[in-house]
C-alpha positions as CSV (number, residue, x, y, z in Angstrom):
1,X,135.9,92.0,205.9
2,X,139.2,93.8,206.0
3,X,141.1,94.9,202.7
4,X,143.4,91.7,202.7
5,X,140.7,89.0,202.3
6,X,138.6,91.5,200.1
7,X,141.7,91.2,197.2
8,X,142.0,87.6,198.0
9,X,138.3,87.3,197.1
10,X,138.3,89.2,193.6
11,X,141.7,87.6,192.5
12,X,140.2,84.2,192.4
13,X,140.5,82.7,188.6
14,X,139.7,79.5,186.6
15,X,139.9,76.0,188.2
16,X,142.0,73.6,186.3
17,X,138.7,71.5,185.6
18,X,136.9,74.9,183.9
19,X,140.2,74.9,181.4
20,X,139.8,71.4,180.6
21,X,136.2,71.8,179.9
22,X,136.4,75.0,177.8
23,X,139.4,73.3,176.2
24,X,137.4,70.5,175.1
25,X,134.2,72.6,174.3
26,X,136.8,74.4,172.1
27,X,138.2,71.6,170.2
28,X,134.3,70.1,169.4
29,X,133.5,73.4,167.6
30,X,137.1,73.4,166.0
31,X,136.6,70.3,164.9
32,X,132.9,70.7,163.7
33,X,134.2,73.6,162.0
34,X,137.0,71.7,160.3
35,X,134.5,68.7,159.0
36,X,132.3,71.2,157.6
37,X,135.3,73.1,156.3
38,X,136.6,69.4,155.2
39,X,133.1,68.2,153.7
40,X,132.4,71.2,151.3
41,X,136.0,71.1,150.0
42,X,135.6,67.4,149.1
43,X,132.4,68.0,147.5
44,X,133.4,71.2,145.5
45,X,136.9,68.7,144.7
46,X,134.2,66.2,143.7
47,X,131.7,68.2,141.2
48,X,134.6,69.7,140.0
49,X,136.1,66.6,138.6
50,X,132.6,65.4,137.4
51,X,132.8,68.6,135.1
52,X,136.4,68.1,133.9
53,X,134.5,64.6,133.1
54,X,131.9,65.7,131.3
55,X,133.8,68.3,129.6
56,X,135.8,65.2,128.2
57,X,133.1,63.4,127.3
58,X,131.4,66.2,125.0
59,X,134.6,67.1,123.5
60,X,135.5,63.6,122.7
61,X,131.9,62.8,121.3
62,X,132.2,66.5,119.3
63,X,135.8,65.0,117.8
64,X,134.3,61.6,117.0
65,X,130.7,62.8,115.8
66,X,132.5,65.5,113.3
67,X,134.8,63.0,111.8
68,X,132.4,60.1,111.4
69,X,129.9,62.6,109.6
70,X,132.6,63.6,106.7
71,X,134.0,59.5,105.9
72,X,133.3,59.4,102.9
73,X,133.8,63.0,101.8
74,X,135.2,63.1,98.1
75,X,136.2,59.2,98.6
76,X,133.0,57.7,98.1
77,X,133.8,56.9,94.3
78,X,136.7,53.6,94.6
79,X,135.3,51.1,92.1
80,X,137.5,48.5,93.1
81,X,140.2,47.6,94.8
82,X,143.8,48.8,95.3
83,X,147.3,47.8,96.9
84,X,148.2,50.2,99.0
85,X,150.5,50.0,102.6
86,X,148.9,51.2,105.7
87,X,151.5,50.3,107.2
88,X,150.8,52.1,111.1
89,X,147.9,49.7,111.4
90,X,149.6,46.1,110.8
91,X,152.5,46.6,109.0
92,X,152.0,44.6,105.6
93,X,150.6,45.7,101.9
94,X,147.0,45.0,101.6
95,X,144.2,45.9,99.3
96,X,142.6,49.4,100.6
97,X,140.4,49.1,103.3
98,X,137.0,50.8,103.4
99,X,136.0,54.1,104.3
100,X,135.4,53.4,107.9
101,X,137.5,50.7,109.3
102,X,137.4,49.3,113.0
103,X,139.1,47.3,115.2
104,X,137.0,45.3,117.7
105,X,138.9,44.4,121.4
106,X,142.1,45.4,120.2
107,X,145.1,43.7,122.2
108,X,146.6,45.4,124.9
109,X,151.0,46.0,124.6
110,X,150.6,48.2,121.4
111,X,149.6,51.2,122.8
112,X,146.0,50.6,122.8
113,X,144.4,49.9,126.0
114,X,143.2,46.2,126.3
115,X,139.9,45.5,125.0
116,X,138.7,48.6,123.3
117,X,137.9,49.9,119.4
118,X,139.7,51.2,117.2
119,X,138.2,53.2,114.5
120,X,140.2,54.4,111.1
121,X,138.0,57.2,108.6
122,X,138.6,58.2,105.4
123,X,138.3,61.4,104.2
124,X,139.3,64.0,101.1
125,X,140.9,66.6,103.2
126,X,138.5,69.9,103.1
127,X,141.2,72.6,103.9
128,X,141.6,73.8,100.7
129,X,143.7,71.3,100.0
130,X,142.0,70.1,96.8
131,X,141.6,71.2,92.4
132,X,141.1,70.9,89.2
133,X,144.1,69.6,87.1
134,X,145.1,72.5,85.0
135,X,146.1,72.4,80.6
136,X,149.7,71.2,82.2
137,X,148.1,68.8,84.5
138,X,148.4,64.9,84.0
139,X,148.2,62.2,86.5
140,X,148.4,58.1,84.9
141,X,150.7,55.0,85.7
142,X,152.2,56.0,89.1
143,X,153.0,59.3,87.9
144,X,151.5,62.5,89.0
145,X,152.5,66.3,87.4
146,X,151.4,69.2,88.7
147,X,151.9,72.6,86.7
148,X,148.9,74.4,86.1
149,X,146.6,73.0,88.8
150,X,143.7,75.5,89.4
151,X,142.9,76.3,93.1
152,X,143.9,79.2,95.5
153,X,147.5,80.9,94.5
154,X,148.5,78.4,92.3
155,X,150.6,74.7,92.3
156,X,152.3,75.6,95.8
157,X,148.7,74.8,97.5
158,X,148.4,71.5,96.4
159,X,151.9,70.3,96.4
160,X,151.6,66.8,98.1
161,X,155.5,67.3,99.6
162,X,155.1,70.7,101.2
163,X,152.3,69.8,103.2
164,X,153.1,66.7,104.2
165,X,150.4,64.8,102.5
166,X,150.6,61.0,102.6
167,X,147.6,60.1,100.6
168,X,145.6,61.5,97.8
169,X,143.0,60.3,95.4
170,X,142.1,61.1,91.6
171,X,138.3,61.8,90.5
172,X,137.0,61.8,87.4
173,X,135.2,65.0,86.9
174,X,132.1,63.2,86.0
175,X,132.4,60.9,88.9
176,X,132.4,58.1,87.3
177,X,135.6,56.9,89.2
178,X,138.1,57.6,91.9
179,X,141.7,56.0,93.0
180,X,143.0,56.2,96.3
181,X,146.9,56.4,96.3
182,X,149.5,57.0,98.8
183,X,152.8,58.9,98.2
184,X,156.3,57.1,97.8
185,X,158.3,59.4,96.3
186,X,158.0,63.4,95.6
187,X,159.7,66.3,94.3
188,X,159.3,70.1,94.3
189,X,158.8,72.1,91.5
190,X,157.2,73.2,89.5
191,X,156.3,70.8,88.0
192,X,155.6,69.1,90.5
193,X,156.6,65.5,90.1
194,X,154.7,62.4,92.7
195,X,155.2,58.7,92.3
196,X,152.2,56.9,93.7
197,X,152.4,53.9,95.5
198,X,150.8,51.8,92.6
199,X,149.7,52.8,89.5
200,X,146.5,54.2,88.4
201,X,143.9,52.2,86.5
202,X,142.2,55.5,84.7
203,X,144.2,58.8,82.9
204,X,143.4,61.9,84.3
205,X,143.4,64.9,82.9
206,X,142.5,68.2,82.7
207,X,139.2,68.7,84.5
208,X,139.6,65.9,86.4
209,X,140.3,66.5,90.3
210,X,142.6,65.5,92.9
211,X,141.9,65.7,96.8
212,X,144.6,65.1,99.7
213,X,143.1,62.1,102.1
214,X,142.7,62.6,105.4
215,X,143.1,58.5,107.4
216,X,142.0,59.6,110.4
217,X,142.6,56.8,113.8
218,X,141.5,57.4,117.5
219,X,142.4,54.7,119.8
220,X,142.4,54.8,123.8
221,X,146.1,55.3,125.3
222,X,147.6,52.5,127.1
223,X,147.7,54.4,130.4
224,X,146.3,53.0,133.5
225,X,146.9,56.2,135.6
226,X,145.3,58.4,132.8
227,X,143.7,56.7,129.9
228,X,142.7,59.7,127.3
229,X,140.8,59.4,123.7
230,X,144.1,59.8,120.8
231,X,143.5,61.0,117.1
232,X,146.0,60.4,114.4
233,X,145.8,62.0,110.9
234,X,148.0,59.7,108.7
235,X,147.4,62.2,106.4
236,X,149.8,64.5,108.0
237,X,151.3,62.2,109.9
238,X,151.5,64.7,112.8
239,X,151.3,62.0,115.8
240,X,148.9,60.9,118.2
241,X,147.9,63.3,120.1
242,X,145.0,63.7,123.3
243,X,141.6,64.6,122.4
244,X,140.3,64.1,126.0
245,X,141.8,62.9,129.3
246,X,140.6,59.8,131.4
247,X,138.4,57.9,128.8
248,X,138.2,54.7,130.5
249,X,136.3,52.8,127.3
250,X,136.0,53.0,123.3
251,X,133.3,50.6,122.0
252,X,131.5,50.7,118.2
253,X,128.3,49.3,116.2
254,X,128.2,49.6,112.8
255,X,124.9,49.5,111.2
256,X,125.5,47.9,107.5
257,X,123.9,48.8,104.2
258,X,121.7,45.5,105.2
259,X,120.4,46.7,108.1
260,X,122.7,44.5,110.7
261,X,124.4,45.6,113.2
262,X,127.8,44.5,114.1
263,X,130.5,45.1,116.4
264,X,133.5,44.2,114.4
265,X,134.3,44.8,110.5
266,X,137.2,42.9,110.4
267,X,137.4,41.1,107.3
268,X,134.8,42.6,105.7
269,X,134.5,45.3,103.4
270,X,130.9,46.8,103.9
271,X,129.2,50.1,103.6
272,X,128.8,51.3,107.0
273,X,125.6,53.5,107.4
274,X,125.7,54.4,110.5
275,X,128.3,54.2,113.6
276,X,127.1,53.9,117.5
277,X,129.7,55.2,119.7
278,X,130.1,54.4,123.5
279,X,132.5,56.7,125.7
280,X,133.5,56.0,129.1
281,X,135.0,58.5,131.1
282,X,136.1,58.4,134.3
283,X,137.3,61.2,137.1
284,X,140.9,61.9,137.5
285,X,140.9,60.8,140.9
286,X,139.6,58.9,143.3
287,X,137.0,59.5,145.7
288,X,137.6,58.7,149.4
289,X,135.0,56.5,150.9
290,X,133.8,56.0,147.5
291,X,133.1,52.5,145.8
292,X,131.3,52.8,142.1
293,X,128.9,49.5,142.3
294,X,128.0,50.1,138.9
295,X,128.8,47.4,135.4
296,X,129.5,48.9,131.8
297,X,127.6,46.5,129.3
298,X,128.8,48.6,126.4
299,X,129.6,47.4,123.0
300,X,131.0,43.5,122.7
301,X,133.3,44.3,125.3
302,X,131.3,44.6,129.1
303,X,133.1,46.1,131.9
304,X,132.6,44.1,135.4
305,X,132.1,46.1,137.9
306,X,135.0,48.2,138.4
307,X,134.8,48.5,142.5
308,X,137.5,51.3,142.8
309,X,136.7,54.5,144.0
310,X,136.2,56.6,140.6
311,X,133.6,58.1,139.2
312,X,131.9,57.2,135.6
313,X,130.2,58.5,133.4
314,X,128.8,56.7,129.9
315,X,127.6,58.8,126.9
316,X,126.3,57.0,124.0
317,X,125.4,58.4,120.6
318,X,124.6,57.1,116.7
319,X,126.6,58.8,114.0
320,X,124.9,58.2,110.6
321,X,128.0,58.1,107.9
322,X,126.5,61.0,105.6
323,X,129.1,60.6,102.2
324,X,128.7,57.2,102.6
325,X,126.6,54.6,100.2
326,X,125.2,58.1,98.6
């Protein structure tokens, strides 16, 4: 073999059907690469929303659990019954409703999403917002003065104007008797002058003790892209504001001082012993090639199966109301 056909020989490279095939081998493991690649990033995406849920669903249970607890702390002592306007819930004057209040289905277009709860708790505000009247001290008629009221640095600490208190309420210092009232009209001081929304049945005096009131809602928002858990303190009245994201449902029992259960107080105006609260949450997002086949029986209010591609999660718990019926 001469030189000449000896370099044709060893020149000789890849036939256009050896590309194609190594091309194609290629592209499989490319592409089995890519769907592994693919499948543990959707999975990670996945468990990673199920936390964010679950994380929601603890910290809205935590929220709801601590508030439940304190209804009825310092407030437990109304003997009867007084006018008073609670005006974010319905808009007309009404006699004062009870220490735990709910709304069963409430009606979707005000903000609340269609057919959950609504739950309202009352409670003496316990950030040292509370005293002794002082020698100075009077509170009767619709008329509160505040001069030498005994707690932390003095008057400024209680003044119902500076913080923004709405509500309030007046106990005997034997306990005998307590008034709820709300704030219509204040001024600074000292003294320090507050017209109460109706007047007081008792005369309090020196001794006797006066608490701010927390009224404390949580509703579901009226979101269908992101439904979260809102709390209100009409105490404050600092807002609505998210206590966790993508709560899907808000249902409540009430256990009564008879031993019934019921889902909606409405027109009643019982002791409430213990509360069973039902969260829904749901995922942010959706899952592709997802399809949740389960049904939410929670509450008075079941959930057909939703058939979208979320994930849920339901967390249940009973609350016993421990200042209540004491």
């Amino acid at each position: 073999m001469n030189k000449k056909n000896q370099k044709r020989l060893t020149d000789k490279g890849f036939t256009l059907a050896e590309l194609m095939v190594a091309m194609a081998i290629s592209l499989v493991v490319m592409g089995a690469i890519f769907l592994t690649f693919k499948s543990q990033q959707d999975s990670y995406i996945i468990q990673d929303q199920i936390s964010a849920m679950q994380q929601n669903l603890r910290a809205a249970m935590y929220m709801l659990t601590r508030d439940i607890q304190m209804a009825g702390y310092y407030t437990n002592f109304d003997a009867d019954q007084f006018t008073m306007d609670w005006d974010d819930l319905d808009g007309d004057t009404e006699p004062i409703r009870p220490l735990i209040f709910g709304q069963n289905n409430v009606p979707g277009g005000s903000g609340v999403k269609n057919g959950t709860d609504e739950i309202v708790i009352v409670k003496a505000s316990s950030i040292s917002n509370f005293g002794a009247l002082g020698l100075n001290d009077s509170a009767a008629g619709n008329t509160i003065t505040l001069i030498d009221l005994d707690v932390g640095d003095g008057a400024n600490e209680i003044d119902l104007n500076d913080d923004d208190k709405r509500f309030g309420v007046m106990v005997k210092q034997n306990l005998s008797r307590a008034e709820f009232f709300e704030i219509t009209q204040g001024s600074g001081g000292p003294p320090f002058s507050t017209t109460a929304g109706s007047s007081f049945t008792e005369t309090y005096e020196p001794g006797d003790l006066i608490y701010k009131v927390d009224v404390i809602i949580y509703r579901i928002d009226e979101n269908a892209t992101n439904p979260g858990l809102r709390r209100r303190n009409l105490g404050s009245d600092n807002g609505y504001w998210v206590v966790a994201e993508n709560i899907d449902n808000l249902q409540f029992r009430y256990l009564l001082n008879d031993g019934t259960w019921t889902n909606n107080l409405a027109g009643q105006v019982p002791n409430v012993r213990a509360v069973e609260v039902s969260l829904l949450a749901r995922t942010a997002n959706t899952n592709r090639g997802y399809t949740d086949p389960n049904s939410y029986n929670i509450g008075d209010n079941p959930d057909p199966t939703p058939n979208d591609a979320y994930r849920r999660k339901l967390l249940c718990s009973i609350v016993k109301t421990r200042n209540i019926g004491l």
